[in-house]
VOPAGU-2260 file (C-alpha; in pm, 1 decimal, decimal comma):
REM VOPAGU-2260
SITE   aa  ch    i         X         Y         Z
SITE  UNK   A    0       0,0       0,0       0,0
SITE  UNK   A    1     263,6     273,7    -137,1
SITE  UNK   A    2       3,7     562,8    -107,4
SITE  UNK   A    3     -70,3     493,2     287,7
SITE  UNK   A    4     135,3     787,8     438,6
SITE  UNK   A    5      19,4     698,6     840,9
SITE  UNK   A    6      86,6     408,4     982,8
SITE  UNK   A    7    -138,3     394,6    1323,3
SITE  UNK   A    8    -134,3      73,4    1529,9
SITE  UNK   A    9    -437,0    -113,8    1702,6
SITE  UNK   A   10    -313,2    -373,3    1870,7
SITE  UNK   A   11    -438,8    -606,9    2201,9
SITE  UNK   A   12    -590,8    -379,7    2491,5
SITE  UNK   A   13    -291,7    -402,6    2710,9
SITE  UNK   A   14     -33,7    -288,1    2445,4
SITE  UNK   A   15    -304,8      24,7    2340,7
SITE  UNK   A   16    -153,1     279,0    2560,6
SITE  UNK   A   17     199,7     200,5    2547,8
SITE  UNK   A   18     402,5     523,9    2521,3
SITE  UNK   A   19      67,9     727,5    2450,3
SITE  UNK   A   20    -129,4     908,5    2720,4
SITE  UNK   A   21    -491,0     904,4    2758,1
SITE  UNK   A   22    -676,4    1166,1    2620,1
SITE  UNK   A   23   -1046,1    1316,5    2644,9
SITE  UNK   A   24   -1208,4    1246,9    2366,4
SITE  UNK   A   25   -1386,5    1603,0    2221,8
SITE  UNK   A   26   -1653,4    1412,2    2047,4
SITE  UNK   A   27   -1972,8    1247,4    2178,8
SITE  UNK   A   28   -2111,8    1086,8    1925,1
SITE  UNK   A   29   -1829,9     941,9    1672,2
SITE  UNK   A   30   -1931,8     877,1    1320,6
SITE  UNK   A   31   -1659,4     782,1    1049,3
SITE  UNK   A   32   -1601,9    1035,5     805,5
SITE  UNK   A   33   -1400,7     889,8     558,3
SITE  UNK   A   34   -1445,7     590,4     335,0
SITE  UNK   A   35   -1259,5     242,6     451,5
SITE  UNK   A   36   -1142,2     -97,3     342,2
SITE  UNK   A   37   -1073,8    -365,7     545,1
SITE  UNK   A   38    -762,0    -623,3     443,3
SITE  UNK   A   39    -654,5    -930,3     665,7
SITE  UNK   A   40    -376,8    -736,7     814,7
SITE  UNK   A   41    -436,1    -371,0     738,9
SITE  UNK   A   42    -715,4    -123,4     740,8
SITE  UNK   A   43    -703,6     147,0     505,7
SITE  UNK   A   44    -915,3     494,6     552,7
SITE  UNK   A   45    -966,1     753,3     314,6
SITE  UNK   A   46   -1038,1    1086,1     349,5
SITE  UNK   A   47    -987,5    1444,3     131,1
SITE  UNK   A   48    -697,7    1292,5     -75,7
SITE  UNK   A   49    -509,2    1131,3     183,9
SITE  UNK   A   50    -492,1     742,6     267,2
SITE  UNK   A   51    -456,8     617,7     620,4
SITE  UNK   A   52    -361,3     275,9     715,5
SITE  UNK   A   53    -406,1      59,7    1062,8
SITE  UNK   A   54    -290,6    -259,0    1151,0
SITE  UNK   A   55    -519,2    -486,2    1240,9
SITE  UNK   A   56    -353,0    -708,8    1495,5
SITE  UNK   A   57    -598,5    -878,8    1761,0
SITE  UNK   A   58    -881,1    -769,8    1596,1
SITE  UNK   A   59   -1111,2   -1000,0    1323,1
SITE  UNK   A   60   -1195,1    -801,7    1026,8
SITE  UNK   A   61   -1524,9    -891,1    1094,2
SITE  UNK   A   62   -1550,2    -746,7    1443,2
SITE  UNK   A   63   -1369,5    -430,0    1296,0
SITE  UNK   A   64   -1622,1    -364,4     999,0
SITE  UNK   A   65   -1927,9    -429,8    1267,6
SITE  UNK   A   66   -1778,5    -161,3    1428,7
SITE  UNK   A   67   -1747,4     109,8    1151,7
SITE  UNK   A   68   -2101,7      20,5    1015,9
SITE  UNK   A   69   -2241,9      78,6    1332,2
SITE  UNK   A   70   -2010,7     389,6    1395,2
SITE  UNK   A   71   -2294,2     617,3    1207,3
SITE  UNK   A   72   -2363,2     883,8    1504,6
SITE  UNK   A   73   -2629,5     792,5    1609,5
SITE  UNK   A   74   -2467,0     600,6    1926,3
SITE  UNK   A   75   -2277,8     748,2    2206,1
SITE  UNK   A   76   -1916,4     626,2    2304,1
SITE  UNK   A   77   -2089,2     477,5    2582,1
SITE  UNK   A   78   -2323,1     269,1    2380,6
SITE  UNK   A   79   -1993,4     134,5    2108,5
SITE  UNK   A   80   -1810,4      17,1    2469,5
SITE  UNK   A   81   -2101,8    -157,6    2584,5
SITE  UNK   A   82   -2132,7    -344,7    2263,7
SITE  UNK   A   83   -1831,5    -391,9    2178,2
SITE  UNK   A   84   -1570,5    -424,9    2454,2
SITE  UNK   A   85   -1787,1    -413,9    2793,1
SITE  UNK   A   86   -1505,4    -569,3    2948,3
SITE  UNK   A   87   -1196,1    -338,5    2836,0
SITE  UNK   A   88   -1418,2      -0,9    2725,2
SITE  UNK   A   89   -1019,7     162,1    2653,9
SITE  UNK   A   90    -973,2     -75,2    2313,7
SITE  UNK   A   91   -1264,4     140,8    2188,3
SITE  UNK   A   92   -1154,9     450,3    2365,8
SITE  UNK   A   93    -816,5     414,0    2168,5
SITE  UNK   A   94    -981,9     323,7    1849,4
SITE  UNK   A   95   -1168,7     629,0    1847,3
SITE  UNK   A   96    -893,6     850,6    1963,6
SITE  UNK   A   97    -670,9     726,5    1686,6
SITE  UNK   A   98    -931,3     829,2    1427,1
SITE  UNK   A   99   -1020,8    1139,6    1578,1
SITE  UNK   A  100    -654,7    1238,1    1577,6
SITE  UNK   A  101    -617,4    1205,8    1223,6
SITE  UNK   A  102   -1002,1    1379,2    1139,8
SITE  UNK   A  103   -1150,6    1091,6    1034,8
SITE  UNK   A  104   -1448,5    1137,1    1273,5
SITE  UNK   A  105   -1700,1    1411,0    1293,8
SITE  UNK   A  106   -1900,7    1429,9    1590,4
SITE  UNK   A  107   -2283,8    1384,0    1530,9
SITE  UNK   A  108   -2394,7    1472,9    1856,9
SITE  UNK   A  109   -2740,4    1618,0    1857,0
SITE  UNK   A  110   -2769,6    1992,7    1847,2
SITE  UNK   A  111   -2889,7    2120,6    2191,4
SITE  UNK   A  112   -3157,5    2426,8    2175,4
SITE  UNK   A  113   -3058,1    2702,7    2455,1
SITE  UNK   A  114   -3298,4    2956,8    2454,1
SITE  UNK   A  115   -3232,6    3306,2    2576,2
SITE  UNK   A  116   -3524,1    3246,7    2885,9
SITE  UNK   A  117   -3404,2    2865,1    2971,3
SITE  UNK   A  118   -3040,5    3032,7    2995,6
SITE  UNK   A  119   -3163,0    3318,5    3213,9
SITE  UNK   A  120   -3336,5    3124,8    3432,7
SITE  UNK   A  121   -3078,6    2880,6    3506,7
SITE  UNK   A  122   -2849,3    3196,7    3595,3
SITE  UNK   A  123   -3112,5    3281,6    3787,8
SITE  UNK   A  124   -3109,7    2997,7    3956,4
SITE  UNK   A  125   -2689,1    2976,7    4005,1
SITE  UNK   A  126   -2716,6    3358,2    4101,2
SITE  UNK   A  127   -2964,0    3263,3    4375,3
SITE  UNK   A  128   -2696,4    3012,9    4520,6
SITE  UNK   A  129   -2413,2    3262,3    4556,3
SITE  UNK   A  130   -2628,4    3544,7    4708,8
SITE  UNK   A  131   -2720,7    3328,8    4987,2
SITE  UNK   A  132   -2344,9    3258,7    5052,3
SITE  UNK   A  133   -2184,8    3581,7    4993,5
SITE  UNK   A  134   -2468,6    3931,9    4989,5
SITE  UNK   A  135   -2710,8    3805,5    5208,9
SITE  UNK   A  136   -2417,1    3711,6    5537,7
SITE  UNK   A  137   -2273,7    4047,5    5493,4
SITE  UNK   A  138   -2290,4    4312,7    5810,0
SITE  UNK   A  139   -2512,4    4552,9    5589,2
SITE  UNK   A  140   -2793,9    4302,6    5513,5
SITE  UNK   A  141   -2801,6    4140,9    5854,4
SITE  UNK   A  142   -2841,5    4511,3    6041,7
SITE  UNK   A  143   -3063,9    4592,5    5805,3
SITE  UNK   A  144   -3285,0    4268,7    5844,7
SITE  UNK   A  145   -3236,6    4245,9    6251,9
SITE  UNK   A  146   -3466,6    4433,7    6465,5
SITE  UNK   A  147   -3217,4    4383,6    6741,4
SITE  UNK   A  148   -2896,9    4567,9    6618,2
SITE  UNK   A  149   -2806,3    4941,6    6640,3
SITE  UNK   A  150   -2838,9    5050,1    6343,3
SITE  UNK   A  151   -2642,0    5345,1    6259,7
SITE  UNK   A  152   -2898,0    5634,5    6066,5
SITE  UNK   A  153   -2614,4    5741,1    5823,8
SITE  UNK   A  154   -2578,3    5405,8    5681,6
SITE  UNK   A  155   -2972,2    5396,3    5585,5
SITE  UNK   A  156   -2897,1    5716,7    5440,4
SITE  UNK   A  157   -2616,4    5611,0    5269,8
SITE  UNK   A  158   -2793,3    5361,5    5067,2
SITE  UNK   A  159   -2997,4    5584,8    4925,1
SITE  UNK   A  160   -2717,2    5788,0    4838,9
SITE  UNK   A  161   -2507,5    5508,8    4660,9
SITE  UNK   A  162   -2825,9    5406,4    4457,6
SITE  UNK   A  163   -2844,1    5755,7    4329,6
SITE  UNK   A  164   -2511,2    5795,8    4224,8
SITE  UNK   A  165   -2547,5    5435,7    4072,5
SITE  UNK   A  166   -2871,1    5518,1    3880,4
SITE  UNK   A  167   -2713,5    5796,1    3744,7
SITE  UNK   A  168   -2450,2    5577,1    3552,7
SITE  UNK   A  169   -2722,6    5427,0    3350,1
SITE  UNK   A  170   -2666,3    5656,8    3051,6
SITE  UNK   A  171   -2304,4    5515,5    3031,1
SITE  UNK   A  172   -2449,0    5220,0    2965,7
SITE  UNK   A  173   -2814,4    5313,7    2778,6
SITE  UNK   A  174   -2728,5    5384,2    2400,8
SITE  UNK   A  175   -2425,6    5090,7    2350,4
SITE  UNK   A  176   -2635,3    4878,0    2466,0
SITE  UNK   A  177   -2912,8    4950,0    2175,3
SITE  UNK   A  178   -2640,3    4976,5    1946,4
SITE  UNK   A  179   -2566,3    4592,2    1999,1
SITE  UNK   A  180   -2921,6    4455,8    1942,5
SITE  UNK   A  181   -3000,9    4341,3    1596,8
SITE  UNK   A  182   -3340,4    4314,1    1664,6
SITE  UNK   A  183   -3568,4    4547,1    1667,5
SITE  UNK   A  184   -3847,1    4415,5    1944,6
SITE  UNK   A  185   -3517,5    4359,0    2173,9
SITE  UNK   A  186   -3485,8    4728,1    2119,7
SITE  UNK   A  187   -3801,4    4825,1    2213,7
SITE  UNK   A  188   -3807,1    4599,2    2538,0
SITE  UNK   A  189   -3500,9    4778,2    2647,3
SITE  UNK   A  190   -3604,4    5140,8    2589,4
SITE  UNK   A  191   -3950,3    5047,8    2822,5
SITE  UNK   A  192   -3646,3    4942,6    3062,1
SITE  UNK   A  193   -3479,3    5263,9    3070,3
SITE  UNK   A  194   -3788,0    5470,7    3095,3
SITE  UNK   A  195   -3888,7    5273,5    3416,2
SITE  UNK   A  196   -3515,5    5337,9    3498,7
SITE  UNK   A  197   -3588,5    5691,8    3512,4
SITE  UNK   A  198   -3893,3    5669,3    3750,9
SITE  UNK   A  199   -3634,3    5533,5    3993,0
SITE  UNK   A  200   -3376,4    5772,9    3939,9
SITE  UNK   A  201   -3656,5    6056,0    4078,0
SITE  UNK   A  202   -3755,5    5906,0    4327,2
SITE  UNK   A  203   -3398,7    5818,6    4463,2
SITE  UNK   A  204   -3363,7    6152,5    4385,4
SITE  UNK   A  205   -3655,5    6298,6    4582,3
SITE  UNK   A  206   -3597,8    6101,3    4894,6
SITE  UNK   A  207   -3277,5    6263,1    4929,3
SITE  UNK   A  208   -3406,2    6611,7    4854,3
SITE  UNK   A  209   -3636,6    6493,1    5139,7
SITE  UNK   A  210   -3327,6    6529,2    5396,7
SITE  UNK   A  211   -3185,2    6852,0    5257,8
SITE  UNK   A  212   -2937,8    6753,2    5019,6
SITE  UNK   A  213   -2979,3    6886,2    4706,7
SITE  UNK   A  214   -2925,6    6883,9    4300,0
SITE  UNK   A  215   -2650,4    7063,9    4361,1
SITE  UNK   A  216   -2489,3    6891,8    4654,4
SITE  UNK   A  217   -2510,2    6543,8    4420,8
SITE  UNK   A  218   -2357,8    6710,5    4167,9
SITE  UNK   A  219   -2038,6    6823,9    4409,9
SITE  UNK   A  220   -2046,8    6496,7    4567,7
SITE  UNK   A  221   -1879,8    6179,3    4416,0
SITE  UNK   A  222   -1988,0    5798,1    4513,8
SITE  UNK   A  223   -1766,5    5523,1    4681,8
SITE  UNK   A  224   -1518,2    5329,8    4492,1
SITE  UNK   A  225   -1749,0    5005,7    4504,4
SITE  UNK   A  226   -2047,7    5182,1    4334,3
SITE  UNK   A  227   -1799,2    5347,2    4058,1
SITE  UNK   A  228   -1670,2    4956,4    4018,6
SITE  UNK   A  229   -2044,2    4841,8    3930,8
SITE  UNK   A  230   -2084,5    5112,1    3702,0
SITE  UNK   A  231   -1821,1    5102,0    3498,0
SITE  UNK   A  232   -1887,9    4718,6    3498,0
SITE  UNK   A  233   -2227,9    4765,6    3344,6
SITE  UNK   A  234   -2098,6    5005,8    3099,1
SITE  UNK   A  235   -1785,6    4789,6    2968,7
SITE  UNK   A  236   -2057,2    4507,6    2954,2
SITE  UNK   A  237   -2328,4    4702,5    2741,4
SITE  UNK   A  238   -2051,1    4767,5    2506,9
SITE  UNK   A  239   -1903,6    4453,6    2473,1
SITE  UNK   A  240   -2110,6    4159,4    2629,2
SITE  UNK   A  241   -2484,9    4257,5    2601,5
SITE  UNK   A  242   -2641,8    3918,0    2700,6
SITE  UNK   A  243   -2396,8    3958,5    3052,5
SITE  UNK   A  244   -2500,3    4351,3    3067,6
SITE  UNK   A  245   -2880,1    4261,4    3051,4
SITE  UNK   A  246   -2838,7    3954,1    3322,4
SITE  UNK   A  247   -2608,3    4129,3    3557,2
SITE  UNK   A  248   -2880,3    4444,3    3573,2
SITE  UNK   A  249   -3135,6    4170,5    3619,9
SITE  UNK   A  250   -2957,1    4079,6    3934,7
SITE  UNK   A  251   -2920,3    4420,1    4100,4
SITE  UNK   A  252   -3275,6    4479,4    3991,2
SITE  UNK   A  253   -3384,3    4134,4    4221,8
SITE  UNK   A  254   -3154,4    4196,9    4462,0
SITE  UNK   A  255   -3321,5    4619,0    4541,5
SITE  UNK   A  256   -3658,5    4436,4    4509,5
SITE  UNK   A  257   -3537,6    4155,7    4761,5
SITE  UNK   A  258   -3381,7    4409,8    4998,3
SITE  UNK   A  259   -3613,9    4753,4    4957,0
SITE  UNK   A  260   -3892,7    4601,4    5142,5
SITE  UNK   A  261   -3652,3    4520,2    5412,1
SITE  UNK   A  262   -3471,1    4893,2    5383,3
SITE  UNK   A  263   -3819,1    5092,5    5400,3
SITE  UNK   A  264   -3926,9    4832,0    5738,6
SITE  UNK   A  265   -3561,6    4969,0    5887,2
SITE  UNK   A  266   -3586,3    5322,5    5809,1
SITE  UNK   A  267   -3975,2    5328,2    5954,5
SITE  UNK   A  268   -3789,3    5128,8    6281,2
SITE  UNK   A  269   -3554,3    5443,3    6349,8
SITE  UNK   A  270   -3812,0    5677,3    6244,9
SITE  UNK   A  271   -3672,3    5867,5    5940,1
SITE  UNK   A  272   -3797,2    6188,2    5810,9
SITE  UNK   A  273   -4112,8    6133,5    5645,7
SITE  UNK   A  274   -4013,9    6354,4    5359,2
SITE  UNK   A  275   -3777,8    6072,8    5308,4
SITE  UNK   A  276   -3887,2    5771,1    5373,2
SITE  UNK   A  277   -4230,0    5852,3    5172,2
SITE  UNK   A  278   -4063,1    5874,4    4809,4
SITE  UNK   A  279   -3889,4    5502,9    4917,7
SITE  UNK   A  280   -4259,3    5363,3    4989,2
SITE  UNK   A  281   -4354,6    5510,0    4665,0
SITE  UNK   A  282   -4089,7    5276,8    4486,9
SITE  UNK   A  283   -4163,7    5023,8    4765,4
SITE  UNK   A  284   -4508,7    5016,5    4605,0
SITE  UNK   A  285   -4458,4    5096,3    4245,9
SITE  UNK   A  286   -4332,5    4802,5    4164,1
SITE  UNK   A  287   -4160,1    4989,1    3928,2
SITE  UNK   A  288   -3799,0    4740,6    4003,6
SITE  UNK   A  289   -4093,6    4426,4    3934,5
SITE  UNK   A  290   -4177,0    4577,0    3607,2
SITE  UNK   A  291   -3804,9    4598,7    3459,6
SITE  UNK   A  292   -3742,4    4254,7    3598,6
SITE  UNK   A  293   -4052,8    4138,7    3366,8
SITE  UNK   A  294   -3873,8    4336,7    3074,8
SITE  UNK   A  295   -3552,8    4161,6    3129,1
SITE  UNK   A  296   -3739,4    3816,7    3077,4
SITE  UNK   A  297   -3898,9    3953,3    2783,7
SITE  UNK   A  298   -3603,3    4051,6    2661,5
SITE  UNK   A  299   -3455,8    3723,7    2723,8
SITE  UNK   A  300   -3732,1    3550,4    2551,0
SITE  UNK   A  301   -3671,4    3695,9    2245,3
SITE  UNK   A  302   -3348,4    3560,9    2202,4
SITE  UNK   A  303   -3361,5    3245,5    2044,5
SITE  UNK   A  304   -3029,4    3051,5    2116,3
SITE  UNK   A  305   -2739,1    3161,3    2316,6
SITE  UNK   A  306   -2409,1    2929,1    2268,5
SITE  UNK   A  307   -2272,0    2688,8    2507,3
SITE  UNK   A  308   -1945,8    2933,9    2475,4
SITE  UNK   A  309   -2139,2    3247,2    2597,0
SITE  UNK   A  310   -2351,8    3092,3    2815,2
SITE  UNK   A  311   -2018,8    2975,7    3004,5
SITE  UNK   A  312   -1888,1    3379,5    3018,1
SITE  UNK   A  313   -2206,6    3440,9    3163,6
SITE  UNK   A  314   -2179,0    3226,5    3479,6
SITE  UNK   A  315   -1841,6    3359,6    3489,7
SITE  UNK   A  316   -1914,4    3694,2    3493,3
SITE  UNK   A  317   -2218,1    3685,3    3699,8
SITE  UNK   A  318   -1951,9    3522,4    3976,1
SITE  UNK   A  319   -1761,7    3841,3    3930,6
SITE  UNK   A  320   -2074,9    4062,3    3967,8
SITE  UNK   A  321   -2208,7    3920,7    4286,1
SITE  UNK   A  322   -1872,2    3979,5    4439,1
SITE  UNK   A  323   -1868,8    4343,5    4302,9
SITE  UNK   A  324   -2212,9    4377,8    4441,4
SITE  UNK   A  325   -2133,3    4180,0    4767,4
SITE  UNK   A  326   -1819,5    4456,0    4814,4
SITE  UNK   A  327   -2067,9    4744,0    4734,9
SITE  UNK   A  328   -2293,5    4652,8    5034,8
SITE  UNK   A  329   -2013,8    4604,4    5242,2
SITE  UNK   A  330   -1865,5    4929,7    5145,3
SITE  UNK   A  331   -2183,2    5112,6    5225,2
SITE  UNK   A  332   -2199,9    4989,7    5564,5
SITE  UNK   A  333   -1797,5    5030,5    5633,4
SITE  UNK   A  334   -1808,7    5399,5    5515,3
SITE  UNK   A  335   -2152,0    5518,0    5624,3
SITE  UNK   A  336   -2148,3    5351,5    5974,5
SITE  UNK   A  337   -1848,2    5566,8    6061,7
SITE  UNK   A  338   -1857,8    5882,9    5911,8
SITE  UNK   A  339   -2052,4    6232,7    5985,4
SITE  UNK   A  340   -2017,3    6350,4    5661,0
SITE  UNK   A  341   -2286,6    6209,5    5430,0
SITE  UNK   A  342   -2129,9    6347,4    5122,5
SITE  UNK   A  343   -1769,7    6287,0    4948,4
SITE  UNK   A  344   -1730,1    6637,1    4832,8
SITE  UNK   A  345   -1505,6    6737,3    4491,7
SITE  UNK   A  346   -1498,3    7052,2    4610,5
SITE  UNK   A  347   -1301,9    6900,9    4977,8
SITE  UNK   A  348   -1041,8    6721,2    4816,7
């Protein structure tokens, strides 16, 4: 066989590995992509121009051709070892990574549908897991949630404060994030988000007009490093990663919903100044953080497949978001609990 030009041995299963490691296989579902014949001593494949020979040594050609006929895709690696070699599964294991190193297999492994909603949900679900182990522990949450602890008044303050200055980074993040959509419903959803996101921003806004700080003070004052860091997050996302933009805002939009009920029932428990705790029972009662929750899933629904690939940099990037947003509670409570001075001044440094 002059035109063979690779030589790959299958021999008896306890010579198979000898001097070769074992590797993962990538596929799932082999199926032979080339043509073969089968001789008494050699096997000879045939793919794109190029011949490839095996040695057939321990194996009956008969056994061997059973083997490739039935090597059509439609079983799984599993399913060829059972058959096959249910006592040594690593002769077929070799077999197949022999072939697969030279691209004689393709992979028919059915095509798995993830929509846009199934994927959110499911980060929903993983987002839920590492709030309950990281946010919901932190020395913020639990003063807010205990009606037992002291609960400094410049901290409840302060959370207003560092919502406002957050709110106010939405239109970093507003128009690249239409300018990534290709659809035009998705486009739609998400301008009904930001005009809900608006509604918010005044009545953040209001609440601390409420206690005598004013347009103008926000405008002199700059927010913590933590809230900056979620910001600028949101905006690199809405630039570059849309799909992790839109899921990350979905989780600080649960996680104010979550928490605001719990916020209003603490500033009510030191007695607040009605002129601010009123505008935070208006967006207690809104529902207005329910409502752009409802748009993110509609949003989400629209999308009709999202990759195995990107759904992987989601979960990663939703890790780093929780922590981001896990720091930004903690920050609120390490700065506001021991300062006088609600407001980080420009005009003071």
């Amino acid at each position: 066989m002059e035109s063979v030009n690779s030589n790959l041995t299958l021999d008896q299963p306890q010579q198979l590995f000898e001097g070769k490691s074992k590797q993962s296989l990538t596929l799932k579902y082999p199926k032979l992509a080339c043509n073969v014949n089968i001789y008494p001593d050699q096997m000879v494949f045939y793919r794109d121009g190029q011949y490839f020979g095996f040695e057939t040594k321990g194996f009956s050609a008969e056994t061997l051709q059973t083997l490739f006929v039935m090597m059509d895709g439609t079983r799984s690696i599993g399913e060829l070892q059972e058959l096959f070699a249910p006592d040594n599964p690593e002769v077929i294991q070799s077999i197949l990574q022999g072939l697969e190193e030279q691209a004689l297999l393709d992979d028919a492994a059915p095509f798995k549908v993830h929509s846009g909603i199934d994927t959110l949900l499911e980060l929903e679900d993983f987002t839920n897991e590492l709030l309950e182990t990281t946010v919901e522990g932190n020395l913020f949450w639990k003063a807010i949630t205990s009606n037992e602890s002291e609960l400094p008044i410049n901290v409840l303050y302060g959370f207003g404060i560092e919502h406002y200055h957050l709110s106010c980074h939405r239109w970093n993040w507003e128009f690249p994030v239409l300018g990534c959509q290709n659809y035009t419903k998705v486009q739609q959803l998400i301008n009904q988000l930001y005009g809900q996101e608006s509604g918010q921003d005044q009545l953040w806004l209001k609440a601390l007009n409420g206690i005598g700080i004013s347009d103008e003070d926000l405008k002199d004052a700059i927010a913590l490093p933590e809230t900056v860091a979620i910001g600028n997050a949101l905006a690199y996302w809405a630039n570059s990663e849309p799909l992790v933009f839109l899921s990350s805002l979905g989780v600080l939009k649960r996680q104010t919903y979550h928490h605001l009920a719990s916020y209003l029932a603490a500033c009510e428990r030191v007695n607040l100044e009605s002129g601010f705790i009123d505008p935070i029972r208006e967006l207690v009662n809104s529902n207005l953080t329910v409502e752009s929750e409802n748009l993110i899933h509609r949003i989400f629904q629209d999308i009709a497949h999202v990759d195995q690939q990107t759904r992987q940099r989601l979960g990663d990037q939703i890790y780093l978001f929780i922590e981001m947003y896990n720091n930004f509670c903690r920050a609120i409570w390490n700065y506001y609990s021991c300062t006088s001075d609600l407001l980080r001044r420009v005009s003071a440094l």
